[in-house]
C-alpha positions in Angstrom: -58.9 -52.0 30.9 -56.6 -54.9 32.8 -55.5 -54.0 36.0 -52.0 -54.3 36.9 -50.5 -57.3 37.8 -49.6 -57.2 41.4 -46.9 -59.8 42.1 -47.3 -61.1 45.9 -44.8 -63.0 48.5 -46.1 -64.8 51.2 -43.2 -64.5 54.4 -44.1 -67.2 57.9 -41.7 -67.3 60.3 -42.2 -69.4 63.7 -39.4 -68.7 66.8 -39.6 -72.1 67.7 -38.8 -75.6 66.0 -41.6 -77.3 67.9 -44.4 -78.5 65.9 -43.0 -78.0 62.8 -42.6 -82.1 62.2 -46.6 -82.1 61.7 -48.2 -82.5 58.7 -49.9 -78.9 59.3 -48.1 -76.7 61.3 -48.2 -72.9 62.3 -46.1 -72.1 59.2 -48.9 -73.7 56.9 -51.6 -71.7 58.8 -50.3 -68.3 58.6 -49.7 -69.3 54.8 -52.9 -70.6 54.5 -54.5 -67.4 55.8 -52.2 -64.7 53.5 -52.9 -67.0 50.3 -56.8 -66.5 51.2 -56.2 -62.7 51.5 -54.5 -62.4 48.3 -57.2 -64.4 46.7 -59.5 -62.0 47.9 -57.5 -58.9 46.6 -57.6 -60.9 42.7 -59.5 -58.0 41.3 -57.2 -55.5 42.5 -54.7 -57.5 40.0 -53.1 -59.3 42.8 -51.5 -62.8 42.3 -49.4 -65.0 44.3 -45.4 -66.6 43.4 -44.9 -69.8 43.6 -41.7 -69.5 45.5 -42.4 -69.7 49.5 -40.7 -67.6 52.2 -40.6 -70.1 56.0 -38.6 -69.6 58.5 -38.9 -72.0 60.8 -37.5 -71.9 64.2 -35.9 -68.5 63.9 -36.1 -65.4 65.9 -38.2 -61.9 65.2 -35.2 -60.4 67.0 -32.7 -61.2 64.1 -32.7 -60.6 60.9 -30.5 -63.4 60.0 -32.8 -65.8 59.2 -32.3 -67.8 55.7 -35.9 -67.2 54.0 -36.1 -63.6 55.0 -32.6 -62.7 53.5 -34.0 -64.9 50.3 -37.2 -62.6 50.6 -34.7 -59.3 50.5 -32.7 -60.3 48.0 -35.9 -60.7 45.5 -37.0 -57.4 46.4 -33.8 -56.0 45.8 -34.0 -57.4 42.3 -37.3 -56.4 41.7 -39.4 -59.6 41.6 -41.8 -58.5 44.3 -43.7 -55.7 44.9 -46.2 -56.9 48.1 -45.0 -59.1 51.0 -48.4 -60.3 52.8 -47.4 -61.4 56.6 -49.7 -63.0 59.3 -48.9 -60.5 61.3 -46.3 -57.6 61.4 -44.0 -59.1 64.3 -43.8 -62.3 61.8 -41.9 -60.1 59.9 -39.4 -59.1 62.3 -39.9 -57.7 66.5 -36.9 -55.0 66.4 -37.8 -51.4 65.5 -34.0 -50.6 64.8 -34.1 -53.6 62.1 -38.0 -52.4 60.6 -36.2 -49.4 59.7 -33.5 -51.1 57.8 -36.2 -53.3 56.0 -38.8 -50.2 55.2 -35.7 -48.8 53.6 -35.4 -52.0 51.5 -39.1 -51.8 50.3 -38.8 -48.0 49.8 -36.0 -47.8 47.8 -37.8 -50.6 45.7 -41.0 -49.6 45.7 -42.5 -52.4 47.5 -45.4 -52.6 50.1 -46.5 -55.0 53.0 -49.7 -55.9 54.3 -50.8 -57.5 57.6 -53.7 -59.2 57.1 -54.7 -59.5 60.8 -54.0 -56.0 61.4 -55.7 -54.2 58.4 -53.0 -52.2 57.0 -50.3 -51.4 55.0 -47.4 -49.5 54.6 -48.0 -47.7 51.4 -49.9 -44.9 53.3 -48.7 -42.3 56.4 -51.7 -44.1 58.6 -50.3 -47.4 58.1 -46.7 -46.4 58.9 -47.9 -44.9 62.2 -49.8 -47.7 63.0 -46.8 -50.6 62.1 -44.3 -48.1 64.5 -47.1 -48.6 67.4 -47.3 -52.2 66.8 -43.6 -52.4 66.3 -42.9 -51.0 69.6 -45.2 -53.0 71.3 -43.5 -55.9 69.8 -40.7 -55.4 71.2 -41.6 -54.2 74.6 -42.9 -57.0 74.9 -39.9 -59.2 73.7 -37.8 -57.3 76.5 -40.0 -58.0 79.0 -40.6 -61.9 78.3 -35.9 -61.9 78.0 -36.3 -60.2 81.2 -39.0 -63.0 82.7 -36.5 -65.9 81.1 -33.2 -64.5 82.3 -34.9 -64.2 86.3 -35.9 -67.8 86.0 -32.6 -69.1 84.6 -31.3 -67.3 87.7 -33.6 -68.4 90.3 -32.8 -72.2 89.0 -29.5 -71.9 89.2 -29.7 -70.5 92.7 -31.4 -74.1 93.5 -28.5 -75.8 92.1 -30.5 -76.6 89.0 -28.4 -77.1 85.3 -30.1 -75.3 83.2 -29.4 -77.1 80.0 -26.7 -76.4 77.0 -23.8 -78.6 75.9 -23.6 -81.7 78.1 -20.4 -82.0 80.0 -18.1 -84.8 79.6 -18.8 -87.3 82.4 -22.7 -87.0 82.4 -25.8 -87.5 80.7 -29.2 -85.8 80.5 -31.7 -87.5 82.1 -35.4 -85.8 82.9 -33.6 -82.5 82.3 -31.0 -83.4 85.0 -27.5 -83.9 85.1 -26.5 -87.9 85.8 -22.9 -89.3 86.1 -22.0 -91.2 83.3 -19.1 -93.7 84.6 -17.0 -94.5 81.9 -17.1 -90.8 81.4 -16.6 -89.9 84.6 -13.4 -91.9 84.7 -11.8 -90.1 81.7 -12.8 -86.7 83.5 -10.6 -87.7 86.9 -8.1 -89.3 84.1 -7.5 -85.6 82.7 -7.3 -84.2 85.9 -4.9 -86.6 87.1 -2.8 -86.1 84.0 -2.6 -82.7 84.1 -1.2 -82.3 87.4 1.1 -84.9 86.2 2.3 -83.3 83.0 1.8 -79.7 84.3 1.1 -78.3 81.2 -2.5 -78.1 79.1 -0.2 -78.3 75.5 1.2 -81.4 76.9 -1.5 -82.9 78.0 -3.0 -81.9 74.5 0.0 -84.1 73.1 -0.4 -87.2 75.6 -4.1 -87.6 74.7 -3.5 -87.3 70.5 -0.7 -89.9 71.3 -3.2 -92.5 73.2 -5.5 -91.5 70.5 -8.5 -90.6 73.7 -10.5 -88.4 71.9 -14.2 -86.4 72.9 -17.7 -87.5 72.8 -17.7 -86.8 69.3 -14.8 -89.0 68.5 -12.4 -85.6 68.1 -9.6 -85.0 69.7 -9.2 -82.4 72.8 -8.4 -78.8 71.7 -6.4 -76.7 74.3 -9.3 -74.3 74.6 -11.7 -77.8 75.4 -9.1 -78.5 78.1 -9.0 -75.4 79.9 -12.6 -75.2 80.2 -12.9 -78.9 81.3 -10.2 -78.5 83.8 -11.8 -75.3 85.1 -15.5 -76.6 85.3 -17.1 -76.1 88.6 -19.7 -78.3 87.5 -16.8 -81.1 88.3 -17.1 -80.2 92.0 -20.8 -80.5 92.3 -21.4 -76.7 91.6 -23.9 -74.6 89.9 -22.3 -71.3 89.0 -24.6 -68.4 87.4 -22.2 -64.7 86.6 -19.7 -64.3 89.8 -22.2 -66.5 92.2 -21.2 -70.4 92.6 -24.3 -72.7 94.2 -24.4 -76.1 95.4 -25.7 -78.0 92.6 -28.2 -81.2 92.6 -25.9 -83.6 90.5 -23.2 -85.5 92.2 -19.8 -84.4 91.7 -17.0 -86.4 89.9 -13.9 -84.5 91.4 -13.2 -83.6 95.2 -13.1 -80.0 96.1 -9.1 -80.3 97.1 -8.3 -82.4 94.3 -9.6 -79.4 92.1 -8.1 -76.2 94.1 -5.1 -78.0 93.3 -5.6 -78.0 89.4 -7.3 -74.8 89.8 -3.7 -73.6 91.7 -1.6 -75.2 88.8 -4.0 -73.6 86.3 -3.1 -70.1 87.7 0.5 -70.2 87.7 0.4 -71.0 84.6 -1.0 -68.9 83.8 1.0 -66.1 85.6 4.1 -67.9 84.4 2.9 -67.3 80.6 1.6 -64.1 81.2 4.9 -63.2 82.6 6.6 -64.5 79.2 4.2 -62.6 77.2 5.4 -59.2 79.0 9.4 -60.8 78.6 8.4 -60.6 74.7 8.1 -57.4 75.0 12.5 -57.5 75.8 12.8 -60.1 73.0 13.8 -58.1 70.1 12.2 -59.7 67.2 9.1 -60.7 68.8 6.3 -60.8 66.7 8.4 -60.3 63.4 10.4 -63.5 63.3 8.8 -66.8 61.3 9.9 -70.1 60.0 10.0 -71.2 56.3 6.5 -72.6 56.8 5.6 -69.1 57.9 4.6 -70.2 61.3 5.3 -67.0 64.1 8.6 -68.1 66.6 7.6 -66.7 69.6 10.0 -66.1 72.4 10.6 -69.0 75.1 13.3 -69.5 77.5 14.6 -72.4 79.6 17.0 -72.3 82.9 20.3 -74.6 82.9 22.7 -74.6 86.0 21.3 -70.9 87.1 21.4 -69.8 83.5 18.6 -68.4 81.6 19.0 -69.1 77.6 16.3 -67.1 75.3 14.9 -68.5 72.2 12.4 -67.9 69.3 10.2 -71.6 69.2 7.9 -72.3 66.4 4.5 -71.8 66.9 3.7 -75.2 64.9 6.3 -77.0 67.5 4.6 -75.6 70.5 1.3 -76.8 69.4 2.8 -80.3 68.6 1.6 -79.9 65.0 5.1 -81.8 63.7 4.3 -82.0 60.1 4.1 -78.2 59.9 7.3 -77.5 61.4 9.4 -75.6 59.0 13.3 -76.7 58.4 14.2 -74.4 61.7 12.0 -75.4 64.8 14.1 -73.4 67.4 16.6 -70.6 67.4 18.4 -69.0 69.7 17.3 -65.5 70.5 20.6 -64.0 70.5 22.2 -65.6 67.9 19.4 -64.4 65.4 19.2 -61.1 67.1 22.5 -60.2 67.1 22.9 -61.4 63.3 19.7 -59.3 62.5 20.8 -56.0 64.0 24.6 -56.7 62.1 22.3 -56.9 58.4 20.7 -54.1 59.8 23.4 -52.1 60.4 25.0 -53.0 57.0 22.1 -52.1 55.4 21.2 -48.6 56.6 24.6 -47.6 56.1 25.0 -48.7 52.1 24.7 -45.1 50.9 23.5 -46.8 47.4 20.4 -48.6 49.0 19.7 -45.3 50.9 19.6 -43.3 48.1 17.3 -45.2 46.2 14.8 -44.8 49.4 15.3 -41.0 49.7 15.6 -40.2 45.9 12.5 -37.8 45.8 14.4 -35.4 48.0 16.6 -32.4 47.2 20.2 -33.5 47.2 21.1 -32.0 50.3 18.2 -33.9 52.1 19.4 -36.7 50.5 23.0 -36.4 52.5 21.7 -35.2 55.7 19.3 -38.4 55.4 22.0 -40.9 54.4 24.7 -39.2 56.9 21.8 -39.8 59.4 21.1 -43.9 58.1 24.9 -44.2 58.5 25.3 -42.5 62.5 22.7 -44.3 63.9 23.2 -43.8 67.8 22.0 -47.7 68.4 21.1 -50.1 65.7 19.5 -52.7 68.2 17.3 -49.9 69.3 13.9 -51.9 69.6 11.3 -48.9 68.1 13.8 -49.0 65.1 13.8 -52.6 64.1 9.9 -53.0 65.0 9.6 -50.3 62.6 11.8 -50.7 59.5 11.3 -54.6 59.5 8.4 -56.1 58.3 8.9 -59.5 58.5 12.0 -62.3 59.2 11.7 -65.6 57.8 14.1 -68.6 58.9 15.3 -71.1 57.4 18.2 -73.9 57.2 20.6 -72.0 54.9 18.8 -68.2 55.1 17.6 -65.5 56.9 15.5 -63.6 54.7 14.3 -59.8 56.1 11.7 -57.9 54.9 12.2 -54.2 55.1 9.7 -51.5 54.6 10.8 -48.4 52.3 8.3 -46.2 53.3 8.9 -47.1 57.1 12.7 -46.5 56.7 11.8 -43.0 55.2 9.8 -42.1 58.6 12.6 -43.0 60.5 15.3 -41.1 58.8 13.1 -38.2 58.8 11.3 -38.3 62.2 15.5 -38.6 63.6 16.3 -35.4 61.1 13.6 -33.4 63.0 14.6 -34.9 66.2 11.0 -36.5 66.7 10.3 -39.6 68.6 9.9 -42.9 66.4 6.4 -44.4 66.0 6.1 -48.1 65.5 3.6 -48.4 62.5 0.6 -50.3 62.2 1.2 -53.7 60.4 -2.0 -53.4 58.6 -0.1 -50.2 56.7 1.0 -50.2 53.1 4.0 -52.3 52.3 6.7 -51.3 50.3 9.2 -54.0 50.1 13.0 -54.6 50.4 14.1 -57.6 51.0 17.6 -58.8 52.1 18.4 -62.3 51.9 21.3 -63.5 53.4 22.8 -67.2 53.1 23.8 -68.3 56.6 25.0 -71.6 57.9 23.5 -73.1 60.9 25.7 -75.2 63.1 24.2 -77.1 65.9 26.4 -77.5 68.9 25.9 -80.3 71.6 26.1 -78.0 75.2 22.3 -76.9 75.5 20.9 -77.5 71.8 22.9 -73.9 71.1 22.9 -72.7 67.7 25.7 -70.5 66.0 24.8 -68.2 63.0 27.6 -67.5 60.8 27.2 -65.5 57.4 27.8 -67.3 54.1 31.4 -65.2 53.9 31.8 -66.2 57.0 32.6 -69.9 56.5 34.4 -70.3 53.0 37.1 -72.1 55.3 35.7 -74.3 57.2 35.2 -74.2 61.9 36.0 -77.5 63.4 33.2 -78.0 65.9 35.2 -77.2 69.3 33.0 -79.5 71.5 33.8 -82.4 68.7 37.2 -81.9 69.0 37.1 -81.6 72.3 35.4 -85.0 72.5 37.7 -87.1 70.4 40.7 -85.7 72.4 38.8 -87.2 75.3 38.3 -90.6 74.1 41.9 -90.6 74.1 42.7 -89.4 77.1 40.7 -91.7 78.9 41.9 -94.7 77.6 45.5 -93.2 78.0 44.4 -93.1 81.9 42.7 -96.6 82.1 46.2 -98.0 80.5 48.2 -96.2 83.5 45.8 -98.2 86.2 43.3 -96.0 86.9 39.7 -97.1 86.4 36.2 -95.8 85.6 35.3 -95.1 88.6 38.4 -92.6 89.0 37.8 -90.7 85.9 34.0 -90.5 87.0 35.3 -88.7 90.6 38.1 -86.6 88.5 35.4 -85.1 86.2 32.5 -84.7 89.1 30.0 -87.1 87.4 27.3 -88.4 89.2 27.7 -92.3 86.9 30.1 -93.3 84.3 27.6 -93.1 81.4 29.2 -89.8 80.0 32.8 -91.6 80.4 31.7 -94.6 78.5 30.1 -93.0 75.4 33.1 -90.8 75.1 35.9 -93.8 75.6 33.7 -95.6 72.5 34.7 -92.6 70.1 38.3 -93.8 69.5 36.6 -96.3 67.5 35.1 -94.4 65.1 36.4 -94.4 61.9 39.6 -93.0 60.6 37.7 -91.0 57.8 35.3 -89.2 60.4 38.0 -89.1 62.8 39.7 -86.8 60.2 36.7 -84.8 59.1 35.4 -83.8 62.4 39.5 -82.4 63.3 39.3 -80.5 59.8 35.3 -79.6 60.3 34.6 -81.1 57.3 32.3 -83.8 58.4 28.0 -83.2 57.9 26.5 -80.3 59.5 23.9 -81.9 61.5 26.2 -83.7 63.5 26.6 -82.6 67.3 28.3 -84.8 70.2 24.5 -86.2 70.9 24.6 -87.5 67.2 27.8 -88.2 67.3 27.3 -91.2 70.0 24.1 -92.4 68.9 25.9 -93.2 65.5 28.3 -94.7 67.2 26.4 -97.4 69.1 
């Protein structure tokens, strides 16, 4: 009677890629042995695939190795029922992972057999013997990271680099760091520019703009920056955890040169972490988005001991132009207070409510719209973060996202006087969304921006600083006609040159036509006073 065909994989694996450029390497020998113990198995009905199983210059400790996930995936589909290994810690050197791969082979009826070690796992003895192995394995894997991680440490306590990535500004020569110059150069170049510029994002921008790029012929990423700019390696230092040593490669930056940078790099650090916790008093933080749905985040800037609060996009901050949506920058309380208004106005249309609490008695129903429509404080932070999903912003509308099922926890969790719980954003959406068609009209003081609803502006605004220019113009010719001069007008309004005066005298001589429109606030929305003079160079 024939014997049953016995369908055997041969698996190799090798932890390092040296050697494996040879015409017959450790991978071939391992193979070479398993495919002369399945040969001697033939009568037992074995036979070997033709498909091969190497893993070359990957780790026992993993399982993610290419040709061993190839090998798991045949088992699990049936085409294999021996894998023949050199020896067992070829196969992997982590008891916690032999467990996961005897499951494997169990649950598919599949067997492995060392042929150094003169076993298998098809019986109890075998099992026993592959745990003892196994452990062994690994002991001693622990105990040679253990040797490796003292010796990296003792090195590095001799000022020794102890290899990885190159840094910018030197080169690898007999396993030692060497100052390249030209290198070296654009390494004091950033440092020198930073302290300049102040600010990694800008830097970021100066170097895309003078197209200086990395090694690899990329440009810088903020993340690359920070780490160069905070490199002790710079200074001449070797640092290993919380220890800094004297290194043996020459430095390219002077120790004060860096504390400086170092100094910089902090404040900034405070400074943004201090905006990040000021987010937490911007209203819409985290909800609001352009039309290119990138996040506005909240900024601020400081003018004549003012502080003014905005939402910038994300795309602007990162200097990514072409992904700007048609709204960069909005001021926060503009948008904020036109937010909470819709808000408002919403919660309190008894039809829109009654659609969300329609599953309730009738009498819940009015306690719950009675409650929608009372609201103590509609620009009560825990209740927008928690009945708006999402804003989006654009040129001609503001388009909110409510959450049904978010409003319903509110009205009820204020019905049982409860305190209100700002959901998790990965939760179930139920949408509402309120679109509202706005117009945007940019005014010159300060880049400010004024909201005004769509039934807001049927009649059209004059732009009050427009208005306020053109009267000007005339004014001040008016006063150069009685005698005065320039320089008069300059002291009169407290200017520090006469370049303001100038710009405004040259608006009488605009035309007739946009003389007109910008006194009726007809003329085109995108013009402000800055506009307004350019065009009229």
């Amino acid at each position: 009677m024939d014997k049953k065909k016995v369908r055997c994989a041969i698996y190799t694996r090798k932890s390092s890629e040296e050697g494996l450029e040879q015409d017959f390497n450790s991978l071939d020998a391992q193979r070479e042995a398993c495919e002369a113990y399945i040969k001697s198995q033939m009568h037992e009905g074995w036979f070997l695939l033709d498909k091969q199983y190497n893993d070359g210059g990957f780790s026992g400790g993993t399982m993610e190795r290419p040709a061993f996930k190839e090998l798991l995936k045949d088992i699990e589909n049936d085409k294999i029922d021996i894998v023949v290994v050199y020896k067992v810690d070829r196969l992997t050197r982590s008891l916690m992972d032999f467990s996961k791969i005897i499951d494997v082979f169990d649950r598919h009826e599949t067997s492995f057999v060392s042929i150094t070690q003169q076993f298998n796992t098809t019986t109890s003895m075998g099992r026993l013997t592959l745990n003892i192995l196994l452990s062994f394995a690994q002991f001693e894997r622990e105990v040679t990271g253990e040797r490796i991680r003292d010796k990296i440490a003792a090195s590095k306590k001799k000022g020794m680099w102890m290899g990885g990535k190159v840094p910018l500004g030197y080169l690898k020569e007999d396993k030692k760091l060497v100052v390249h110059n030209e290198d070296a150069q654009k390494v004091q170049m950033l440092f020198d520019k930073y302290l300049e510029l102040k600010s990694v994002p800008k830097l970021m921008h100066y170097l895309k703009e003078n197209k200086i790029k990395t090694k690899t012929d990329k440009y810088f990423s903020k993340g690359q920056l920070y780490h160069l700019l905070a490199n002790k390696i710079y200074i001449g230092k070797i640092t290993h955890k919380d220890k800094v040593y004297d290194g043996e490669h020459e430095a390219i930056i002077c120790d004060d040169f860096f504390e400086k940078v170092q100094k910089l790099l902090y404040e900034n650090k405070v400074d943004k972490t201090c905006g990040v916790k000021s987010s937490s008093n911007s209203l819409l933080a985290g909800l609001i988005f352009d039309d290119k749905n990138n996040l506005m985040t909240p900024s601020h800037s400081n003018s004549h001991k003012r502080r003014y609060r905005y939402y910038i996009s994300t795309a602007l901050k990162n200097y990514n132009d072409n992904e700007v949506g048609t709204i960069s920058k909005i001021p926060a309380g503009e948008v904020e207070k036109f937010v909470v208004e819709t808000t408002k106005e919403f919660l309190q249309d008894k039809e829109q409510i009654q659609k969300i609490v329609s599953e309730y008695k009738i009498s819940k129903q009015n306690k719950l719209i009675y409650i929608a429509q009372n609201i103590q404080d509609y620009s009560e932070p825990k209740l927008i973060k928690t009945i708006i999903h999402k804003i989006m912003v654009s040129k001609n509308l503001i388009e909110i996202t409510y959450n049904e099922a978010s409003i319903k926890n509110v009205l009820n969790a204020l019905a049982n006087n409860q305190e209100i719980v700002v959901p998790d954003k990965n939760e179930e959406l139920t949408p509402i969304v309120i679109s509202k068609n706005i117009k945007i009209t940019q005014l010159s003081r300060n880049d400010n921006i004024l909201i005004l609803n769509a039934k807001e502006y049927d009649t059209p605004e004059p732009n009050p600083y427009l208005v306020n220019a053109i009267v000007k113009s005339f004014y001040y010719h008016k006063q150069i006609q009685s005698g005065k001069t320039i320089e008069d007008l300059q002291t009169e309004e407290g200017l520090k040159d006469s370049k303001y005066i100038r710009n405004i005298m040259n608006l009488k001589y605009i035309s007739p036509e946009l003389t007109e429109q910008i006194l009726n606030g007809t003329q085109a929305e995108e013009f402000s006073l800055k506009k307004l003079i350019t065009f009229n160079k």
